[in-house]
Each structure stands twice: as C-alpha cells, then as structure tokens.
C-alpha positions as CSV (number, residue, x, y, z in Angstrom):
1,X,-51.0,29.8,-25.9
2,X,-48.8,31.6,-23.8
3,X,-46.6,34.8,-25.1
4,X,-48.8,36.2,-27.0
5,X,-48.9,40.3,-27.5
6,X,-52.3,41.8,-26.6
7,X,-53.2,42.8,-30.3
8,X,-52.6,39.3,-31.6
9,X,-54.8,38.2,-33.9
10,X,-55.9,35.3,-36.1
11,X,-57.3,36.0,-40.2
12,X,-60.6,33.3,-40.5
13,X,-58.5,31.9,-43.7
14,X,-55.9,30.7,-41.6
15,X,-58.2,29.1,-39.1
16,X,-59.5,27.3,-42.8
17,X,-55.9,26.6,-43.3
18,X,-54.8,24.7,-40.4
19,X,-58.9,23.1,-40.3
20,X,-57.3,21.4,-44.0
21,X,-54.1,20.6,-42.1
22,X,-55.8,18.8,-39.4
23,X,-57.9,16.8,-42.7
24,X,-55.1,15.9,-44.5
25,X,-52.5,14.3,-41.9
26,X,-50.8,11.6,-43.3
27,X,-51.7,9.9,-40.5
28,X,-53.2,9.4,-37.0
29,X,-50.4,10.4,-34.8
30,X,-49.8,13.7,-36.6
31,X,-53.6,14.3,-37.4
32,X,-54.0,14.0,-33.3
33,X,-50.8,17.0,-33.1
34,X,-52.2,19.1,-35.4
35,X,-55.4,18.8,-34.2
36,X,-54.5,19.6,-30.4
37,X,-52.7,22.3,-31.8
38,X,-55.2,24.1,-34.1
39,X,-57.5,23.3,-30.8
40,X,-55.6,25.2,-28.5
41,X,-55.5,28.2,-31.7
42,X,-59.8,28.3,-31.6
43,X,-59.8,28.4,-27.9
44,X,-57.0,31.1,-28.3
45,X,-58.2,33.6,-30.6
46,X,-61.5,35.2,-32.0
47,X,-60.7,35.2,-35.4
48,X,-60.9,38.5,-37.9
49,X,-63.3,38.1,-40.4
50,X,-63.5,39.2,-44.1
51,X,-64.9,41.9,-43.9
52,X,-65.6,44.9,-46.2
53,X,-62.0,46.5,-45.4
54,X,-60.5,43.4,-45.7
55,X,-62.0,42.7,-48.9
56,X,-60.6,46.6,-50.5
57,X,-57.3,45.6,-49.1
58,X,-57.2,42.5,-50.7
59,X,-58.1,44.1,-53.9
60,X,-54.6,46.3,-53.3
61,X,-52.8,43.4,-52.1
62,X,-53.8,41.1,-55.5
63,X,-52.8,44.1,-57.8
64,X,-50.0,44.6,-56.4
65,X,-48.9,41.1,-56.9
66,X,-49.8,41.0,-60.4
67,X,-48.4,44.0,-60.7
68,X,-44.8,42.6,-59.7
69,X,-45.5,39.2,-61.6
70,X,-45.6,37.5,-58.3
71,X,-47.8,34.4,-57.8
72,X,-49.2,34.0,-54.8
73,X,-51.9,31.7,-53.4
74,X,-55.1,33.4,-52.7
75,X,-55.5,32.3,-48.9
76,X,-52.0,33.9,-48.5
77,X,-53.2,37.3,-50.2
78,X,-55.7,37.2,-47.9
79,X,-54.0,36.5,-44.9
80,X,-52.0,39.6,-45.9
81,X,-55.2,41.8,-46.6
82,X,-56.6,40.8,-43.0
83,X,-53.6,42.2,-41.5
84,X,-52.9,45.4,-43.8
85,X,-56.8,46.7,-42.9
86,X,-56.7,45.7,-39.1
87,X,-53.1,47.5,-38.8
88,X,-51.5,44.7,-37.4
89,X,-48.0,43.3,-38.0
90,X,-48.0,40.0,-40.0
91,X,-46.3,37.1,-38.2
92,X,-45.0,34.0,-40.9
93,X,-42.4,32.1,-41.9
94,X,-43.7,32.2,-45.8
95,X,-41.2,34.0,-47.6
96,X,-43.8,34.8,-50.4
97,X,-45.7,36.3,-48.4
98,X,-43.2,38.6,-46.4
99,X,-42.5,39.3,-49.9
100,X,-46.0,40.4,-50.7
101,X,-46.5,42.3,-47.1
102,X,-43.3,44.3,-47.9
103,X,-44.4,45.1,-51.1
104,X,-47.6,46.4,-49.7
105,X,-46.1,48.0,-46.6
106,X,-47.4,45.5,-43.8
107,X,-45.1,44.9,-41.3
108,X,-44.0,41.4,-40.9
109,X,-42.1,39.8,-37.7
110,X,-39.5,37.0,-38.7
C-alpha cells in the first residue's frame, strides 16, 4: 500500500469485515481480488484493537445514534468508536457513517 499518512490505521472490525468479504465472493475471480487485496491490508497495517477506550467511546457513539434515531450497523459504530478514542480522522465512503462521525465530532476524509 503505497500513500499512506504515517498515523494510518486499521479498526480489527474492519479487518472482520473485508475477512466476510473475501467468504462471500460471488465467485472465484472476485473472491481471488478481494482476497489479494485484504492480503496486502494485513501485511499493511497492525490493526487497533477494542480496547477499553474504544469500548467507552462506542458507548458515546451508540447513544448518540439512538439519540438522533439513526440506525446504524454495529461494526460501523465501532469502526467509528476505534477512530474517535485513537484521535484519528476516519477515512469512508459510508455516508451513514460520516453521518454518525460528524455527529460525534470525528473527523472524516471524503
């Protein structure tokens, strides 16, 4: 992975993610893609656990969801958490969840 800032980071529930990706291809071709891809991500990364300030920020992150009627998967709230107690800016395309981050005050790059 090339381009990559210095503090960039992966959450252990999105490793889970893109490990289910790789599972459920459709087929052999695109199982083989995502599988180099999600490769190249493990030998990329050291991926942040849950830890115990995760695990508070999540709790801020879910009621702060509810709180705004939003529904939100829980991998996603998490993914959110990871980044709002390491400090770091959260990178996705998910519109939920830059909805959520904003909500929260974690910084998101489009």
């Amino acid at each position: 992975m090339t381009d990559l800032p210095e503090a960039a980071a992966i959450s252990t529930i999105t490793i889970g993610e893109l490990h289910a990706g790789v599972l459920l291809a459709r087929n052999a071709s695109t199982r083989a893609l995502r599988q180099g891809r999600f490769a190249a991500i493990r030998a990329a990364f050291a991926p942040l656990p849950v830890d115990d300030a995760t695990v508070l920020a999540y709790g801020e992150v879910l009621a702060a969801a509810r709180s705004a009627r939003r529904t939100t998967k829980a991998t996603d709230l998490l993914i959110i958490a990871t980044a709002a107690a390491t400090g770091r800016v959260l990178w996705t395309g998910d519109d939920r969840q830059r909805a959520v981050a904003g909500q929260v005050g974690v910084a998101v790059h489009l």
